[in-house]
VOVEX-82336 format. One record per residue (C-alpha): residue in one letter; x, y, z; residue number from 1. Coordinates in nm, 3 decimals. Example, Ala and Ser with C-alpha at 12.3 -4.5 7.8 and 13.67 -1.06 7.14 Angstrom:
<pts>
<pt rest="a" east="1.230" north="-0.450" up="0.780" nr="1"/>
<pt rest="s" east="1.367" north="-0.106" up="0.714" nr="2"/>
</pts>
This chain:
<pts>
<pt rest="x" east="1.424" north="3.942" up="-2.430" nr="1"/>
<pt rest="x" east="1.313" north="3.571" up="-2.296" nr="2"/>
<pt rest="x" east="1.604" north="3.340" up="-2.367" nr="3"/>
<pt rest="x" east="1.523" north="2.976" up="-2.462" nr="4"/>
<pt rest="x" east="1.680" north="2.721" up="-2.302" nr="5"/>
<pt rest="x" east="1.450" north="2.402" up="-2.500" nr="6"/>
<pt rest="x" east="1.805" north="2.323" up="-2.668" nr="7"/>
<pt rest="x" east="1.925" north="2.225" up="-2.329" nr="8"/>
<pt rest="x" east="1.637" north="1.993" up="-2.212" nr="9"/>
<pt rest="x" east="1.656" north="1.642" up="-2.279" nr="10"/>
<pt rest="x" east="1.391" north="1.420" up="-2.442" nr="11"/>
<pt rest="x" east="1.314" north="1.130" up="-2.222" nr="12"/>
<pt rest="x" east="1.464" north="1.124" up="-1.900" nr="13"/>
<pt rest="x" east="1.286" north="0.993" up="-1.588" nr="14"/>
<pt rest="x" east="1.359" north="1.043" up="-1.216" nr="15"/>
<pt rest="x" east="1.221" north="0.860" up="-0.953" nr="16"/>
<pt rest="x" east="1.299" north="0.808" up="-0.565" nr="17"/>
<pt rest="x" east="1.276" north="0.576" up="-0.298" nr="18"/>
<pt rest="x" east="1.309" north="0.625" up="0.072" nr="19"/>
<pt rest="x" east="1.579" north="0.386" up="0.270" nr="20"/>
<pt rest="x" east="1.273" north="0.267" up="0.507" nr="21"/>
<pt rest="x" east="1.413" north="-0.069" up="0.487" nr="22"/>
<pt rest="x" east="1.237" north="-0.416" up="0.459" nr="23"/>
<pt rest="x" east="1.112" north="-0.376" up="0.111" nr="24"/>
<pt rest="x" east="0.837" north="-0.642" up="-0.004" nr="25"/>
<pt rest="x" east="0.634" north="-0.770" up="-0.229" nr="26"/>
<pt rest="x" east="0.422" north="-0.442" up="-0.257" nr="27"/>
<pt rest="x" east="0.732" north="-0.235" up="-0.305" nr="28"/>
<pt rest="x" east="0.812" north="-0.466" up="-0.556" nr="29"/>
<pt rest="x" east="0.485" north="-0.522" up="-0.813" nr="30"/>
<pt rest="x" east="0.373" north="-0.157" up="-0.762" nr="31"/>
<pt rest="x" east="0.725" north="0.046" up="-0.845" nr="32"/>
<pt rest="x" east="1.073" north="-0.134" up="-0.874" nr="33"/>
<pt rest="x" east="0.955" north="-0.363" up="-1.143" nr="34"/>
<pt rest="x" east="0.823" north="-0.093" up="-1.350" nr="35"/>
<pt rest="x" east="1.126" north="0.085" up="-1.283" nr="36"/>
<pt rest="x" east="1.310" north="-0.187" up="-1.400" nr="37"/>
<pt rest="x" east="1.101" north="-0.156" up="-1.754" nr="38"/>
<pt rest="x" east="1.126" north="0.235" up="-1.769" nr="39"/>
<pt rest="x" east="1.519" north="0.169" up="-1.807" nr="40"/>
<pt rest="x" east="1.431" north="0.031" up="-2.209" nr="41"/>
<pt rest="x" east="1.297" north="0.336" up="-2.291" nr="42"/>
<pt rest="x" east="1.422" north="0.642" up="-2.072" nr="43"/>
<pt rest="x" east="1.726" north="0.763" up="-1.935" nr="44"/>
<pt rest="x" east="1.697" north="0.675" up="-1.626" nr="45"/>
<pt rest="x" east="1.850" north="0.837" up="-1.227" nr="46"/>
<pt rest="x" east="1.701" north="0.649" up="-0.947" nr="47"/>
<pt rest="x" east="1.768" north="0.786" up="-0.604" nr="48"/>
<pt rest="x" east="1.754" north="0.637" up="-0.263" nr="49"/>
<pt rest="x" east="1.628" north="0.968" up="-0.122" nr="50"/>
<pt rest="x" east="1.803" north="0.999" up="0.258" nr="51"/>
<pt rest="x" east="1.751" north="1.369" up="0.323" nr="52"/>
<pt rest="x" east="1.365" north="1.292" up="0.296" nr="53"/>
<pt rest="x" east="1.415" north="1.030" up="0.529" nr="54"/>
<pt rest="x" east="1.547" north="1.231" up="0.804" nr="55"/>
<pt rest="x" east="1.232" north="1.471" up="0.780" nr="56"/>
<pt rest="x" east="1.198" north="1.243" up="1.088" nr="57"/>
<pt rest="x" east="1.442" north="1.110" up="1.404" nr="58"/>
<pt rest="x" east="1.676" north="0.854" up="1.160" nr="59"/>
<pt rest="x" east="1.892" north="0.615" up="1.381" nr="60"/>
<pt rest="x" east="2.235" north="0.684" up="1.170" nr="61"/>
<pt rest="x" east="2.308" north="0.297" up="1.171" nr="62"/>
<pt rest="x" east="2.013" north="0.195" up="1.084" nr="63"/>
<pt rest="x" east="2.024" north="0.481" up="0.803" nr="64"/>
<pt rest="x" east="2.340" north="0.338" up="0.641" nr="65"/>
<pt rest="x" east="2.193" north="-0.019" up="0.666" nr="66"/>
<pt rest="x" east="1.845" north="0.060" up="0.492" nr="67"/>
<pt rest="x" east="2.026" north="0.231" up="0.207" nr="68"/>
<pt rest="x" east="2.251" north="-0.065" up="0.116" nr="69"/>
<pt rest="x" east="1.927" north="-0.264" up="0.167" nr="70"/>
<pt rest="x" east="1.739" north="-0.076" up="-0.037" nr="71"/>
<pt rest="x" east="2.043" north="-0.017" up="-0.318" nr="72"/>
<pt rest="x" east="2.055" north="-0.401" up="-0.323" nr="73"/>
<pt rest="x" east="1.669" north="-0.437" up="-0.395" nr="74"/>
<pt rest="x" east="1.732" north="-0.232" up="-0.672" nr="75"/>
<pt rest="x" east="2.006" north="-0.403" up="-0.841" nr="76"/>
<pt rest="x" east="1.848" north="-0.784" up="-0.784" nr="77"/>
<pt rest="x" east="1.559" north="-0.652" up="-0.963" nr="78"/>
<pt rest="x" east="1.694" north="-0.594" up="-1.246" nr="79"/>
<pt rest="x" east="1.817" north="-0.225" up="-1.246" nr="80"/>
<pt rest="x" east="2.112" north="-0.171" up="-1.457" nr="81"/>
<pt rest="x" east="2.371" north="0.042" up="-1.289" nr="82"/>
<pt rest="x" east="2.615" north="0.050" up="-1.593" nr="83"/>
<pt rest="x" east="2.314" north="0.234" up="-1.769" nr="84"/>
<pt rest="x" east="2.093" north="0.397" up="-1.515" nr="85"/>
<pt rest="x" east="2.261" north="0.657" up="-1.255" nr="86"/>
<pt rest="x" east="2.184" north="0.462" up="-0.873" nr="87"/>
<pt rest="x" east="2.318" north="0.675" up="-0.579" nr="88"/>
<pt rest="x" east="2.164" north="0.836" up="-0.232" nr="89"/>
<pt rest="x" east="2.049" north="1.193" up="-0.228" nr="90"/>
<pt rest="x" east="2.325" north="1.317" up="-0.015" nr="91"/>
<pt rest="x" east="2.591" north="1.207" up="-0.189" nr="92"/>
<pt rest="x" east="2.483" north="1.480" up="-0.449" nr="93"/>
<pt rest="x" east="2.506" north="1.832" up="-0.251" nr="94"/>
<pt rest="x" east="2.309" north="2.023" up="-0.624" nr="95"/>
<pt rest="x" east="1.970" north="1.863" up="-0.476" nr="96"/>
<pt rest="x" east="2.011" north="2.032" up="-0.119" nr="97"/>
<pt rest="x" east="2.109" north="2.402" up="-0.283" nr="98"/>
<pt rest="x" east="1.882" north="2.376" up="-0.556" nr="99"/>
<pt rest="x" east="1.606" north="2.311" up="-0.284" nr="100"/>
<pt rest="x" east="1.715" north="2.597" up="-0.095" nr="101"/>
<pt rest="x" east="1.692" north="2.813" up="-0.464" nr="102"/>
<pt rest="x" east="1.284" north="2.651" up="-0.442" nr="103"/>
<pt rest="x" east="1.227" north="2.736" up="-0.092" nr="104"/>
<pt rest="x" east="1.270" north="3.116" up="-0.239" nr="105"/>
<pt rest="x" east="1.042" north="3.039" up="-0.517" nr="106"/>
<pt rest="x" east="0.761" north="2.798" up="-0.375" nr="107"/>
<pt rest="x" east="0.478" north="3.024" up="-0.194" nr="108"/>
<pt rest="x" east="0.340" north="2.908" up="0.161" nr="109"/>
<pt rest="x" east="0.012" north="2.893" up="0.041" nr="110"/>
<pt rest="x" east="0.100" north="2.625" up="-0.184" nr="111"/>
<pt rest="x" east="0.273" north="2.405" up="0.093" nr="112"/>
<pt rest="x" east="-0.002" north="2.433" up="0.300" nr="113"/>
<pt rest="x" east="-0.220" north="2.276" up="0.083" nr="114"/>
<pt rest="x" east="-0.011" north="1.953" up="0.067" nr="115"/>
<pt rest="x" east="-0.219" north="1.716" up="0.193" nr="116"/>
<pt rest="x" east="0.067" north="1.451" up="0.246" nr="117"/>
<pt rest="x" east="0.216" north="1.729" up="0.534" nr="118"/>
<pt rest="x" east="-0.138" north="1.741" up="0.703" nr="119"/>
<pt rest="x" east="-0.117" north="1.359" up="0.753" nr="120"/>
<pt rest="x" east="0.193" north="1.297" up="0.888" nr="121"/>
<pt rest="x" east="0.219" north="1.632" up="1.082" nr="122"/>
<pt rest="x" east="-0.169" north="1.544" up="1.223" nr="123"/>
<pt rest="x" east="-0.259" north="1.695" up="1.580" nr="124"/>
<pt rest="x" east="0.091" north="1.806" up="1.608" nr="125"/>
<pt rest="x" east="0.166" north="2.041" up="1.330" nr="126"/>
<pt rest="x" east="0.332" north="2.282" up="1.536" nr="127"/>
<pt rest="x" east="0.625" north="2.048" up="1.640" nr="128"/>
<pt rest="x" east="0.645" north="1.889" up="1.293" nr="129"/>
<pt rest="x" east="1.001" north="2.006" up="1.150" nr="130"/>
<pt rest="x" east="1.018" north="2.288" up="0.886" nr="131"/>
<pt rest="x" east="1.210" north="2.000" up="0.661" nr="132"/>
<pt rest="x" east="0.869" north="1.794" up="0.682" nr="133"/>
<pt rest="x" east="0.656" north="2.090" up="0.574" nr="134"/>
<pt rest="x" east="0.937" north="2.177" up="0.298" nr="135"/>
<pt rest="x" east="0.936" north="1.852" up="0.148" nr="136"/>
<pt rest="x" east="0.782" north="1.901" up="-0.124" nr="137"/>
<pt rest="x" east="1.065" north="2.210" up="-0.265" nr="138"/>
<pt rest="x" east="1.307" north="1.935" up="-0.213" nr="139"/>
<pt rest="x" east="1.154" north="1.655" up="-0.401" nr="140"/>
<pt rest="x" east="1.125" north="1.946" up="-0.696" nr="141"/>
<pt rest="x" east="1.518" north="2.010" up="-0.714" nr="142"/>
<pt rest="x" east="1.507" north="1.635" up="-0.674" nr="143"/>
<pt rest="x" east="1.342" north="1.651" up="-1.008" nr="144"/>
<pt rest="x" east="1.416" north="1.958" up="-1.176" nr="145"/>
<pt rest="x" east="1.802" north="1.924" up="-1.071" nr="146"/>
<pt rest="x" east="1.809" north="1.651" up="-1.385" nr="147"/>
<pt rest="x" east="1.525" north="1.821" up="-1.598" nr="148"/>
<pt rest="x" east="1.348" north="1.562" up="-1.607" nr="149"/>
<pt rest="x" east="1.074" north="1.507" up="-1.842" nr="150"/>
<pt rest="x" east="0.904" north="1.255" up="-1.696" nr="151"/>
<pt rest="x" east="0.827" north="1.098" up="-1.323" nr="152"/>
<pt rest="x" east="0.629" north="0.790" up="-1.210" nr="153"/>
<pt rest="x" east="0.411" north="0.864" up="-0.965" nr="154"/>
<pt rest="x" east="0.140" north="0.701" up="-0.768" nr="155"/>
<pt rest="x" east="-0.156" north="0.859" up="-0.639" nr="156"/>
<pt rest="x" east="-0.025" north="0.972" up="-0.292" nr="157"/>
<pt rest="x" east="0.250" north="1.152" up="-0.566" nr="158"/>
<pt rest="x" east="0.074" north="1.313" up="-0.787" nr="159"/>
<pt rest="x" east="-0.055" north="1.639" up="-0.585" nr="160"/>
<pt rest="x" east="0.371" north="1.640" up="-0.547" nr="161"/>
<pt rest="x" east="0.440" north="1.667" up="-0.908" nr="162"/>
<pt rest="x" east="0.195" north="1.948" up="-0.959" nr="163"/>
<pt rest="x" east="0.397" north="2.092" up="-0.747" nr="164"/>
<pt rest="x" east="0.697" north="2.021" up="-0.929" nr="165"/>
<pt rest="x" east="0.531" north="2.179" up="-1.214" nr="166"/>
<pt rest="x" east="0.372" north="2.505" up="-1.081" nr="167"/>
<pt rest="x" east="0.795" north="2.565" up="-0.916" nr="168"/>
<pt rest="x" east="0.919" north="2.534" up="-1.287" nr="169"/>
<pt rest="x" east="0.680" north="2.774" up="-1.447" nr="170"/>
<pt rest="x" east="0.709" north="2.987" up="-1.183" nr="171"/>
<pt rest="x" east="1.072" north="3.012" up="-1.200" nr="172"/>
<pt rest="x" east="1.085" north="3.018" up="-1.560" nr="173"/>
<pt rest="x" east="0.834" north="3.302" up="-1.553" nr="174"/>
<pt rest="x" east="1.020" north="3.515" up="-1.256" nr="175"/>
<pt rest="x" east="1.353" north="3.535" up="-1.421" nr="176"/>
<pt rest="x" east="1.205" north="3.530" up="-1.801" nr="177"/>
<pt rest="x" east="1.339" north="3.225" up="-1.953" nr="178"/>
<pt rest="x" east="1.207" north="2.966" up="-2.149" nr="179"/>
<pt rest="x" east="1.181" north="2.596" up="-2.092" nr="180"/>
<pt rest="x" east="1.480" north="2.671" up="-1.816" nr="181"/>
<pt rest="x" east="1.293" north="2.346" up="-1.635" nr="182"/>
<pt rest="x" east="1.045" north="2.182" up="-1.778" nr="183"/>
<pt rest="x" east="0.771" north="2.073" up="-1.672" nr="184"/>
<pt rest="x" east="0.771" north="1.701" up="-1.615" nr="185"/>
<pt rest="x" east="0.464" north="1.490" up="-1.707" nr="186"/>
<pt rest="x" east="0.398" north="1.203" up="-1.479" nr="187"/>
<pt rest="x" east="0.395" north="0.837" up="-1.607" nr="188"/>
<pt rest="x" east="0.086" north="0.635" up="-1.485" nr="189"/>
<pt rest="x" east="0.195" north="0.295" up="-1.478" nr="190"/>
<pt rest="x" east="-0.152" north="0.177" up="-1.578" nr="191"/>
<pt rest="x" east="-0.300" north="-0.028" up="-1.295" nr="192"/>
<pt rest="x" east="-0.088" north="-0.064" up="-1.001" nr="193"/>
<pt rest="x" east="-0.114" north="-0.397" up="-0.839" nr="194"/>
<pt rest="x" east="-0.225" north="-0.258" up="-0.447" nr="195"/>
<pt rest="x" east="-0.103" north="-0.588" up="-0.311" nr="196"/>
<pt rest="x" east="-0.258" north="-0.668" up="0.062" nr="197"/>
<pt rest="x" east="-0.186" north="-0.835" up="0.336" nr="198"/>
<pt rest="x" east="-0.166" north="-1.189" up="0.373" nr="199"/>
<pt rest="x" east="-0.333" north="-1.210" up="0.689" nr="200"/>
<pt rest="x" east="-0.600" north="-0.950" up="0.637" nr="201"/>
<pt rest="x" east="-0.739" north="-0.873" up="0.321" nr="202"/>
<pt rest="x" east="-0.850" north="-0.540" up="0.416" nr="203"/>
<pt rest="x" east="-0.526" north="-0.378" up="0.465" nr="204"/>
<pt rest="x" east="-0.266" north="-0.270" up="0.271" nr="205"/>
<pt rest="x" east="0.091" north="-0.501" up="0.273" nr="206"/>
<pt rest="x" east="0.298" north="-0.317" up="0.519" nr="207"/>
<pt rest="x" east="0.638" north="-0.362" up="0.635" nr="208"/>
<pt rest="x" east="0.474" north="-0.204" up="0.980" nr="209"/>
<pt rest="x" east="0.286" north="-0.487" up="1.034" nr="210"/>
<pt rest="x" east="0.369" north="-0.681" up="1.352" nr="211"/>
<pt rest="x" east="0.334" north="-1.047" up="1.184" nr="212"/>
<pt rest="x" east="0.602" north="-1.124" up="0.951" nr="213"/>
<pt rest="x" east="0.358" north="-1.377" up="0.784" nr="214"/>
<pt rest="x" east="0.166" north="-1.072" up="0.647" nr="215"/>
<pt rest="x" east="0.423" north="-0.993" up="0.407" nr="216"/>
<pt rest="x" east="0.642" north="-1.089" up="0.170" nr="217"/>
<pt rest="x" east="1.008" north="-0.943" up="0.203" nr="218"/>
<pt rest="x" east="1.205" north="-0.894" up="-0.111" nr="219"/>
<pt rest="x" east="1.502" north="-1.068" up="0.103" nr="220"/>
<pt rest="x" east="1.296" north="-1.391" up="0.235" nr="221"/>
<pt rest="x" east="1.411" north="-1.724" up="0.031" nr="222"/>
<pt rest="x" east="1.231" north="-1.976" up="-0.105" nr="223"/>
<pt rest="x" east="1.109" north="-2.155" up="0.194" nr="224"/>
<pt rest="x" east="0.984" north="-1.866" up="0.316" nr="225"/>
<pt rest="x" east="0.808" north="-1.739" up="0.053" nr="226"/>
<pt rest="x" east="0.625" north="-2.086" up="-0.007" nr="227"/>
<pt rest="x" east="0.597" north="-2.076" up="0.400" nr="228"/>
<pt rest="x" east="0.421" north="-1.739" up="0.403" nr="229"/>
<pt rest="x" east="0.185" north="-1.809" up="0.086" nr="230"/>
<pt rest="x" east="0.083" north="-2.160" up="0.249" nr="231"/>
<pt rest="x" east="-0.011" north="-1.982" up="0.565" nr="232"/>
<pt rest="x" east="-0.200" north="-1.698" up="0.399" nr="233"/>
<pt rest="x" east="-0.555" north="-1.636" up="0.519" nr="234"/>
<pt rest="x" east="-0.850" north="-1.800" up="0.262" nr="235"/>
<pt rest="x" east="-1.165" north="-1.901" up="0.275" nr="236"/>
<pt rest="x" east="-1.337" north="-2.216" up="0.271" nr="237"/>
<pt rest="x" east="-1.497" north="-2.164" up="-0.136" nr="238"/>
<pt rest="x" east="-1.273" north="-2.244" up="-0.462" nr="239"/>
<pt rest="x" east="-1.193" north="-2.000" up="-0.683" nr="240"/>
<pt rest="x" east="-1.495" north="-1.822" up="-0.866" nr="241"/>
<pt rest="x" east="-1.505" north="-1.786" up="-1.237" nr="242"/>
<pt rest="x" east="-1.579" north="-1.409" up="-1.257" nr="243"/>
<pt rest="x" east="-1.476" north="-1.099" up="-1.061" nr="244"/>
<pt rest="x" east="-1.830" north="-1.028" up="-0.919" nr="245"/>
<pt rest="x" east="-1.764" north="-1.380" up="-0.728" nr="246"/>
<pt rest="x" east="-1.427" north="-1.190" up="-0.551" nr="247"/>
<pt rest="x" east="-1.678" north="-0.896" up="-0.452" nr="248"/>
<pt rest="x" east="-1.717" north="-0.959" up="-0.039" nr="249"/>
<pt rest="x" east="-1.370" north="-1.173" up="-0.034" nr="250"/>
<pt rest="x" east="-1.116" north="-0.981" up="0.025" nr="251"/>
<pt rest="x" east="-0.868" north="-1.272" up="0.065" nr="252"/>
<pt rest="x" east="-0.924" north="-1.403" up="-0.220" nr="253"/>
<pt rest="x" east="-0.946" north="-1.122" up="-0.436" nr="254"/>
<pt rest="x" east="-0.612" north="-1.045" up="-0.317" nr="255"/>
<pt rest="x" east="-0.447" north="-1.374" up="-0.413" nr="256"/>
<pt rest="x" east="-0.553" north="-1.368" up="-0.758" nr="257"/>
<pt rest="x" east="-0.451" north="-1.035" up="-0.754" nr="258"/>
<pt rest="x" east="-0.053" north="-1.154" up="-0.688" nr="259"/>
<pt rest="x" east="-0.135" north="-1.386" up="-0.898" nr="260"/>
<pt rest="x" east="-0.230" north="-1.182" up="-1.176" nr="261"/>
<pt rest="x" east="0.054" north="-0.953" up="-1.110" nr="262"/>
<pt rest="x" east="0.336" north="-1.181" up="-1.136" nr="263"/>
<pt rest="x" east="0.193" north="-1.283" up="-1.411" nr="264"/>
<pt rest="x" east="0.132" north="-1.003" up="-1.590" nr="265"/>
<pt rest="x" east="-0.229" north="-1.023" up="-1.642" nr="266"/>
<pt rest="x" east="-0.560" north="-0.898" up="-1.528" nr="267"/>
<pt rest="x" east="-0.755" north="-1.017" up="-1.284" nr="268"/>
<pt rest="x" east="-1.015" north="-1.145" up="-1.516" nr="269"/>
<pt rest="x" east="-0.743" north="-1.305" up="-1.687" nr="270"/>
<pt rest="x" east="-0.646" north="-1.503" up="-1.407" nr="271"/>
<pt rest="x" east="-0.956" north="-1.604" up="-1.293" nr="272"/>
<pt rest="x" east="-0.992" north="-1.761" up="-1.640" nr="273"/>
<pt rest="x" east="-0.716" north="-1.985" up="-1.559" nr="274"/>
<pt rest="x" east="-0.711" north="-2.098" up="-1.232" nr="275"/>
<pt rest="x" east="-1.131" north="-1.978" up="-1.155" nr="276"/>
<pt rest="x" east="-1.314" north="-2.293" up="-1.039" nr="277"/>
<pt rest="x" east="-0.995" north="-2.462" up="-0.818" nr="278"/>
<pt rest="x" east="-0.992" north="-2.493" up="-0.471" nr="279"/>
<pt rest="x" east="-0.733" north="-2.271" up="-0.230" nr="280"/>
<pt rest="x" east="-0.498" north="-2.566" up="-0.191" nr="281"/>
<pt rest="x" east="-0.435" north="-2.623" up="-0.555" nr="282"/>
<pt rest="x" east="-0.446" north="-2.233" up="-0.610" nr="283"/>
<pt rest="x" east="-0.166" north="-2.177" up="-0.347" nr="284"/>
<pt rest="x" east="0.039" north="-2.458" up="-0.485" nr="285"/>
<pt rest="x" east="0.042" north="-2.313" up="-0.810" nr="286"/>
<pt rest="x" east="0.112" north="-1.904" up="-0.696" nr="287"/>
<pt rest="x" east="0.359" north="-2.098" up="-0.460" nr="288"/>
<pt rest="x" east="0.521" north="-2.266" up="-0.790" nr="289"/>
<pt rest="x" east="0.508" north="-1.864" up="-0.975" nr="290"/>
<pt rest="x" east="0.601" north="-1.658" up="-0.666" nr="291"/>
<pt rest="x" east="0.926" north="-1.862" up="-0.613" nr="292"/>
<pt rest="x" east="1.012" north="-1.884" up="-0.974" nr="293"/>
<pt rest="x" east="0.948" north="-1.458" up="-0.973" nr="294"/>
<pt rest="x" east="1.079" north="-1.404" up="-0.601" nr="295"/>
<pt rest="x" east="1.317" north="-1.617" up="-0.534" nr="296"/>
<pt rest="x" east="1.630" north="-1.563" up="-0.737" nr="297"/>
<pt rest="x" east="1.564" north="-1.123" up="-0.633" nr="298"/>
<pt rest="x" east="1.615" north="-1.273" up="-0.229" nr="299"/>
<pt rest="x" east="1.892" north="-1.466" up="-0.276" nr="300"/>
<pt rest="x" east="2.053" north="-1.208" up="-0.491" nr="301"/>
<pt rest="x" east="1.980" north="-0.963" up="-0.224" nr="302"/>
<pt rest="x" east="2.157" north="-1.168" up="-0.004" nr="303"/>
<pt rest="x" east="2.462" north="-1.200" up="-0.169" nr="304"/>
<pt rest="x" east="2.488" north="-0.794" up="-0.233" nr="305"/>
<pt rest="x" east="2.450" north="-0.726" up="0.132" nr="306"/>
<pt rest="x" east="2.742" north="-0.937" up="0.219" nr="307"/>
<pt rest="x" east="2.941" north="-0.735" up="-0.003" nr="308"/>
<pt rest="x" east="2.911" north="-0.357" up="0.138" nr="309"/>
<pt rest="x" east="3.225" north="-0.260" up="-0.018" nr="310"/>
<pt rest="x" east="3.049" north="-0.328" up="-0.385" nr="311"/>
<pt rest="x" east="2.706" north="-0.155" up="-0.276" nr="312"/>
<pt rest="x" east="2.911" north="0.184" up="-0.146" nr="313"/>
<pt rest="x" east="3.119" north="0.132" up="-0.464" nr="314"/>
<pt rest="x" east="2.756" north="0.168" up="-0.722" nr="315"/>
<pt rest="x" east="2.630" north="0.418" up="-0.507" nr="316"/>
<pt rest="x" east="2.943" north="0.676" up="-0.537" nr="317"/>
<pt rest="x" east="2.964" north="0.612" up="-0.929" nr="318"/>
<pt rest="x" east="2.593" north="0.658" up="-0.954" nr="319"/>
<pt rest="x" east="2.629" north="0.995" up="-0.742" nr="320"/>
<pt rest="x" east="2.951" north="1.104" up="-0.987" nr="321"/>
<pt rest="x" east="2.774" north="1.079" up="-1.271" nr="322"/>
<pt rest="x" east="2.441" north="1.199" up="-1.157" nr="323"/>
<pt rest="x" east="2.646" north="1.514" up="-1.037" nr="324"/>
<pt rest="x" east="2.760" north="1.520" up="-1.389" nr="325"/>
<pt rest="x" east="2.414" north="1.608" up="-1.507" nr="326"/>
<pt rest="x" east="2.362" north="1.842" up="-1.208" nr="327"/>
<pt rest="x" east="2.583" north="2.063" up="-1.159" nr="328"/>
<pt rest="x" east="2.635" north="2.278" up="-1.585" nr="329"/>
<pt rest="x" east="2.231" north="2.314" up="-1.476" nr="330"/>
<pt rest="x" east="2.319" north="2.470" up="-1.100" nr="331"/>
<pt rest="x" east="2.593" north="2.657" up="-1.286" nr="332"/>
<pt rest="x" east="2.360" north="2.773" up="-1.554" nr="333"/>
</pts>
């Protein structure tokens, strides 16, 4: 007889992960903390800073350690509440690593070899690509299905992930004949995300890769160097148009009033219906005035946090204790 387990699945409860890459910015910032941040009003929220996926790759172990606080810091200047939303690294919670190894049992080669996300980064060299890289995806499942969670943000480069997710859970559900053992989570689309470019070439993506530190803007730079970065950003020589056609072949431009927009929270066309018609210089003067207001107080609290290590290991050991709480009846179960 199928035993039901829907009495034991929460309601509203969101996971979501982050890797410790280090050198978060801008991008990081408009298109996931900040709607993290949000989620927290309406879900019960565990946000991991997920280290075993980082060391799918060669990690230097200092550098490790430093890129979590970093990252753990990001989180908490932004706004997330660690009193009400669980904040710890992956591998301070050992259920995530043996529930993966439960998912390696249950997820079907087939199905990992059509992860298009292992076929990038392994490219030419897919033989010498580690067996943790091509069973990433199992472990971002128990990432997920450790909590039963309901419900996961994902971007696009996610989403193929989560399906995933959800194929795992049925399939374990269906193998040892329960019901609604995990669920299936449902993915939140956060509606547009702002795809925030570079500031020095409107054709590519923000990245914290990028050689010139004037492309970006880090979620630790202060105030100078935010108004610094946005004064040198690239233009061109036109004011503002009116309407979006008019940002069609100016990819500068369009990215601008795109920040704009976003720290704003507005559309595009909503932002060109303030500021459409002024030239760059008293444009970048006013995002200048907006980004500093938005940016500013996250760096310098970022700043202080990272001087005080002791505090940072303190959140991320509570967070782990009581994201362990959840955990581990559902491992014993």
């Amino acid at each position: 007889m199928t035993k039901d387990y829907s009495d034991k699945l929460p309601t509203n409860r969101i996971f979501s992960g982050v890797q410790p890459t280090g050198n978060l910015h801008l991008g990081n910032y408009l298109g996931a903390i900040r709607n993290w941040v949000r989620m927290q009003q309406d879900y019960e929220c565990v946000f991991c800073v997920v280290d075993m996926h980082a060391i799918t790759t060669w990690q230097d172990p200092s550098a490790l350690r430093k890129s979590i606080r970093e990252v753990t810091a990001s989180f908490i200047a932004s706004g997330i509440d660690v009193k009400k939303s669980a904040l710890f690294n992956q591998s301070r919670n050992p259920n995530h690593a043996e529930l993966a190894w439960v998912f390696n049992c249950v997820a079907r080669m087939g199905w990992l070899n059509r992860m298009t996300q292992f076929k990038e980064k392994a490219g030419k060299n897919r033989e010498n690509a580690s067996t943790g890289l091509f069973s990433y995806p199992n472990l971002m499942a128990a990432d997920i299905l450790a909590y039963k969670a309901t419900h996961v943000p994902v971007g696009e480069d996610q989403k193929q992930h989560l399906e995933l997710t959800r194929d795992i859970a049925n399939k374990f559900n269906n193998d040892w004949d329960v019901s609604n053992f995990f669920p299936e989570p449902e993915p939140v689309i956060l509606g547009q995300a702002a795809r925030v470019m570079s500031l020095r070439d409107g054709s590519k993506k923000m990245s914290k890769s990028d050689q010139s530190d004037y492309s970006r803007i880090n979620l630790t730079d202060d105030r100078d160097a935010i108004a610094l970065k946005l004064r040198k950003a690239k233009t061109d020589p036109e004011p503002l148009p009116t309407e979006m056609d008019g940002l069609e072949d100016r990819a500068e431009a369009r990215n601008l009033v795109g920040i704009y927009a976003a720290l704003q929270d507005m559309t595009s066309e909503q932002a060109l219906a303030e500021v459409g018609g002024k030239s760059f210089k008293d444009f970048k003067e006013i995002l200048t005035e907006l980004a500093v207001e938005v940016l500013g107080p996250i760096g310098e609290e970022m700043q202080r946090l990272l001087n005080d290590e002791a505090y940072i290991d303190s959140v991320l050991k509570d967070g782990a204790e009581r994201a362990q709480a959840i955990t581990q009846p559902i491992i014993d179960d």
